[in-house]
C-alpha positions in Angstrom: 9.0 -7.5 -21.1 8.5 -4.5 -19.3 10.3 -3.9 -15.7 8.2 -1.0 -14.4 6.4 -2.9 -11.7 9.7 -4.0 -9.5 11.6 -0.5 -10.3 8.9 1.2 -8.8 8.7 -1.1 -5.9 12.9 -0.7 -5.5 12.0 3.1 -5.9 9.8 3.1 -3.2 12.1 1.6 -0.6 14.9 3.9 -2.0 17.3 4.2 1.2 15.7 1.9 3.1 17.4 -2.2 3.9 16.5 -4.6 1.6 17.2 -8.2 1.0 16.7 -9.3 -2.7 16.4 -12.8 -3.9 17.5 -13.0 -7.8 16.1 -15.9 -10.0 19.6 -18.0 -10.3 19.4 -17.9 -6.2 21.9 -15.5 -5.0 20.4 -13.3 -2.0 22.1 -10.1 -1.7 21.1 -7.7 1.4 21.9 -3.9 1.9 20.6 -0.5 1.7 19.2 0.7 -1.8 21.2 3.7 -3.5 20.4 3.5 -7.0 17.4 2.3 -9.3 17.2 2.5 -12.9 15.5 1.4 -15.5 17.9 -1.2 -15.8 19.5 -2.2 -12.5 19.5 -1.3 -8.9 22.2 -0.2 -6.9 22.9 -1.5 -3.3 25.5 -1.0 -1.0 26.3 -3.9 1.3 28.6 -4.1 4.9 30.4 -7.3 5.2 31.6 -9.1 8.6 34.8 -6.7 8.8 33.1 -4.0 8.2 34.0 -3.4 4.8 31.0 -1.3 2.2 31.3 -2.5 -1.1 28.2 -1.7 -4.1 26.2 -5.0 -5.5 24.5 -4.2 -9.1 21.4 -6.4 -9.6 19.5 -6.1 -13.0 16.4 -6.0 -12.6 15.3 -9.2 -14.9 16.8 -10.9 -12.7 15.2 -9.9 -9.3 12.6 -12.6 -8.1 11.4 -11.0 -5.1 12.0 -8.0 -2.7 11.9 -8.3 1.1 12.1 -5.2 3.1 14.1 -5.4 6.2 12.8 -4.0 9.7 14.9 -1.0 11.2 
């Protein structure tokens, strides 16, 4: 199957806050930095303060919610 419709969405909101909900339920929020073909890129702040880069691929992204700023 073909993944074109979601990377373009992720490309669209490329540096903007994003909260994405993957089909095995994990929720993973932060600002996109990277999209491929294959998997996009997000970096995350935790409670310390702390950045840190979370690697969805994109078969496995079951929705995209873009966060307000």
């Amino acid at each position: 199957m073909n993944y074109q419709h979601i990377e373009n969405l992720l490309i669209r909101y490329r540096g903007d806050a994003v909260t994405v909900k993957t089909i095995s339920g994990g929720i993973y929020e932060g600002v996109i930095s990277e999209v491929t073909n294959d998997y996009v890129a997000m970096k995350t702040t935790d409670t310390v303060g702390e950045n840190d880069v979370v690697i969805v691929l994109l078969h496995a992204v079951e929705s995209v919610l873009p966060q307000r700023t």
